[in-house]
C-alpha positions as CSV (number, residue, x, y, z in Angstrom):
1,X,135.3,-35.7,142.1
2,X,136.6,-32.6,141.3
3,X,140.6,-32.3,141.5
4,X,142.3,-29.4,143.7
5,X,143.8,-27.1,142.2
6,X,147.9,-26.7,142.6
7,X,147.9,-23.1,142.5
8,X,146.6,-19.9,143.9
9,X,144.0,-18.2,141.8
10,X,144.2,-14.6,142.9
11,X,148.3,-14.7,142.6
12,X,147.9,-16.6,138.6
13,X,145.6,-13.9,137.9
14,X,148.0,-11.3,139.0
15,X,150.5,-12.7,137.3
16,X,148.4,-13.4,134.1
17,X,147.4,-9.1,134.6
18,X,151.3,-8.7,134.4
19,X,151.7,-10.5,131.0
20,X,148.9,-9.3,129.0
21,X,149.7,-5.9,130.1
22,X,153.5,-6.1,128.7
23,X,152.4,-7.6,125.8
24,X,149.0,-7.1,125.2
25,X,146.1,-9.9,124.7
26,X,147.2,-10.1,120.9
27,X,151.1,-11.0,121.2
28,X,150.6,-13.1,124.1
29,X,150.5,-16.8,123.1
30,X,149.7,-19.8,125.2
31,X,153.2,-20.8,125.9
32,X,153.8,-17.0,127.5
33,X,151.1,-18.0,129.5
34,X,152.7,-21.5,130.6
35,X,156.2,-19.9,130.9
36,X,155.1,-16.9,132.8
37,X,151.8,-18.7,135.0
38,X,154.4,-21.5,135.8
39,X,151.5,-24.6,135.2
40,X,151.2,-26.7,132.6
41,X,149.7,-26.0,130.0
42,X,146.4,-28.8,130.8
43,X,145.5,-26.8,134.1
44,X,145.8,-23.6,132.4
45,X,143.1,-25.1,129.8
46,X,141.2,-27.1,132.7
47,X,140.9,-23.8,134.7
48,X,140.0,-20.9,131.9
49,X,139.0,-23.1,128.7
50,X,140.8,-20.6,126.3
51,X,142.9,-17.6,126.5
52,X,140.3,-15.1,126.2
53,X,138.3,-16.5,129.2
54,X,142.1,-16.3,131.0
55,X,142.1,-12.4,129.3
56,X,138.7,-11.5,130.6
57,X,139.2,-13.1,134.3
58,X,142.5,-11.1,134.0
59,X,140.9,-7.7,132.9
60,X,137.9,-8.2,136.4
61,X,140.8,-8.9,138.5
62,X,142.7,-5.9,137.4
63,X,139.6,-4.1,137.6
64,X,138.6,-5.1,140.8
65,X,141.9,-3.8,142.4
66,X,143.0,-0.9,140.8
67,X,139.6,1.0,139.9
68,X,138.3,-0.3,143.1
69,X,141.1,1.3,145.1
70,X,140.3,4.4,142.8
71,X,136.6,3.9,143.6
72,X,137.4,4.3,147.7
73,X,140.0,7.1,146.8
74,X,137.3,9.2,145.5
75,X,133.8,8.4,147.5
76,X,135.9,8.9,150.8
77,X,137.2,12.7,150.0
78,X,136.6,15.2,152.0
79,X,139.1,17.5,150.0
80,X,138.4,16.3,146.7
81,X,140.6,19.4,144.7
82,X,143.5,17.3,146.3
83,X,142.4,13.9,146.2
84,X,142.5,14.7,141.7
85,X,145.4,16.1,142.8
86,X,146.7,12.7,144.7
87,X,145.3,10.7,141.4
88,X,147.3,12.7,139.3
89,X,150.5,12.5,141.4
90,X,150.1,8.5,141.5
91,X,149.4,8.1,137.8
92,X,152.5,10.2,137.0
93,X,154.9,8.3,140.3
94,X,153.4,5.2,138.4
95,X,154.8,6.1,134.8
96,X,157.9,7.3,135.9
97,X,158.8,4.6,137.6
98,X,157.5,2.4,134.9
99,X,160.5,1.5,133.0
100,X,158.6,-0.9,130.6
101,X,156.2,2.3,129.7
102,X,152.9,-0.6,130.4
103,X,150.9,2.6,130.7
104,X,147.0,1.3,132.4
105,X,145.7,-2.3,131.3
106,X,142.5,-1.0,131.1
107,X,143.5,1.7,128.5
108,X,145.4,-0.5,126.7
109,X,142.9,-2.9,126.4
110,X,140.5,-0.6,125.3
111,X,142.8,0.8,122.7
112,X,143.7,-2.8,121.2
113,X,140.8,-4.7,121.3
114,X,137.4,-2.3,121.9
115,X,136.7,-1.8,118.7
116,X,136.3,-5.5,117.0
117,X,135.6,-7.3,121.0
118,X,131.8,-6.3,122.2
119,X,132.7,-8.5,125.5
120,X,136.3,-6.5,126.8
121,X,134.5,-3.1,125.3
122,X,131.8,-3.6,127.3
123,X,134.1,-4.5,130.8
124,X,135.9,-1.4,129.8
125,X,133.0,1.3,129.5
126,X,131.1,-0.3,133.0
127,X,134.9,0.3,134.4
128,X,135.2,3.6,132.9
129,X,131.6,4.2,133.5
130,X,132.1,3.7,137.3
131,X,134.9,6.1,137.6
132,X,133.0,8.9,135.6
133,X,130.1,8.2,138.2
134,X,132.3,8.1,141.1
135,X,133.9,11.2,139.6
136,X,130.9,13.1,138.8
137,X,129.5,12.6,142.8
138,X,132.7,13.8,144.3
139,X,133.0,16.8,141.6
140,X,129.6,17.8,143.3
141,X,130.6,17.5,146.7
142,X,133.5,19.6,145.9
143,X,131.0,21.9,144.1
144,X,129.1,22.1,147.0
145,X,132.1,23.0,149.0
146,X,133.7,26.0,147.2
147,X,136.6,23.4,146.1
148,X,135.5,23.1,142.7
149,X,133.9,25.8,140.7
150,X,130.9,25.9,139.3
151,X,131.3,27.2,136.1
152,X,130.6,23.7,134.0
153,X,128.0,20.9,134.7
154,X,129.8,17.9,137.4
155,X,128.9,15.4,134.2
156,X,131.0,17.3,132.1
157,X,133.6,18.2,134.7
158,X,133.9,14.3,135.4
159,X,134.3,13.4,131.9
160,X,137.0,16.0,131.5
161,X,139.1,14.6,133.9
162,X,138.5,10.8,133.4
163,X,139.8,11.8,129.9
164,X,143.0,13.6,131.3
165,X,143.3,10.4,133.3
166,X,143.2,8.2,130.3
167,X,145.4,10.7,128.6
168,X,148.8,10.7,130.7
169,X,148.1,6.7,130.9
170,X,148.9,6.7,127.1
171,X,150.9,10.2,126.7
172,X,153.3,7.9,129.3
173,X,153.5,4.8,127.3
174,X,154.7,6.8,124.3
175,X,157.5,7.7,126.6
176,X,156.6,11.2,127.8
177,X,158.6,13.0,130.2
178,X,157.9,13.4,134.1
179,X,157.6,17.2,133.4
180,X,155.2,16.7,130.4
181,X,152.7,14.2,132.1
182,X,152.8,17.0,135.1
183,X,152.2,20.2,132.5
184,X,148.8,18.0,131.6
185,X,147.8,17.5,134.9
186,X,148.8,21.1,136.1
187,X,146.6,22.0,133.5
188,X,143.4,20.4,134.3
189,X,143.9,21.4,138.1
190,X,143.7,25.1,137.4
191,X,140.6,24.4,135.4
192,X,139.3,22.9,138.3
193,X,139.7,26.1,140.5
């Protein structure tokens, strides 16, 4: 018979987001993860094998909150100009009040592991690829609308902005100002009229 597990899955998860994202998948060793997850170290092993299958479970659960809530953000708009607008405002709230500078775990994940992991690059381009979609569909409703002009394809347009998004995640864990991370988004706004 299986034996119950002593902790909550969704709140280890969280808290396993919290520690790879301070100090990356890399720099984290086990004991972080036995410090920080508060179990031993045989239920962390029991429960994810390895650290990597802790690291991936970590990267979906992140995933699933944040992009999804993203996701919502953008396929409910009505005013989509502003909800960019509202994106940008919340990635920049985020930064500043970051005092760790964590930036996004999903860009950070991509920077430090993409290139030489073909598992976490390809969780990171389906996440990024669902925000460019999502992006793209709400760039032609706004096209559509008069709220967005028309002068470049919604592809294009989407890709643009996912990339300004990405952008101020890692312009604000180098320790950019407030005002510099709003110059970037002021920036792509106006293209956007």
């Amino acid at each position: 018979m299986a034996r119950k597990k002593d902790f909550d899955e969704d709140e280890l998860l969280e808290k396993a987001v919290n520690i790879f994202w301070d100090k990356g998948y890399c720099a984290t060793s086990a004991q972080d993860l036995v410090d920080g997850l508060g179990i031993n170290r045989s239920s962390l092993y029991n429960t994810y094998t390895d650290k990597r299958t802790l690291f991936t479970k970590s990267l979906k659960h992140y995933q699933d909150k944040q992009t999804s809530a993203v996701l919502s953000l953008l396929n409910n708009a009505d005013n989509i100009y502003e909800v960019i607008k509202e994106i940008f405002d919340r990635i920049i709230q985020e930064s500043v009040e970051d005092n760790l500078t964590k930036g996004c775990f999903m860009v950070n994940t991509a920077v430090e592991l993409s290139s030489h992991d073909p598992e976490v690059k390809d969780l990171v381009n389906l996440n990024n690829q669902s925000v460019v979609d999502a992006l793209k569909r709400a760039i032609e409703k706004g096209q559509k609308s008069g709220q967005i002009n028309q002068d470049s394809a919604p592809l294009a347009v989407a890709r643009f902005i996912f990339s300004t998004i990405s952008g101020l995640r890692v312009t604000a864990r180098s320790g950019a100002d407030e005002k510099t991370l709003k110059d970037i988004a002021s920036v792509t706004l106006q293209s956007l009229k």
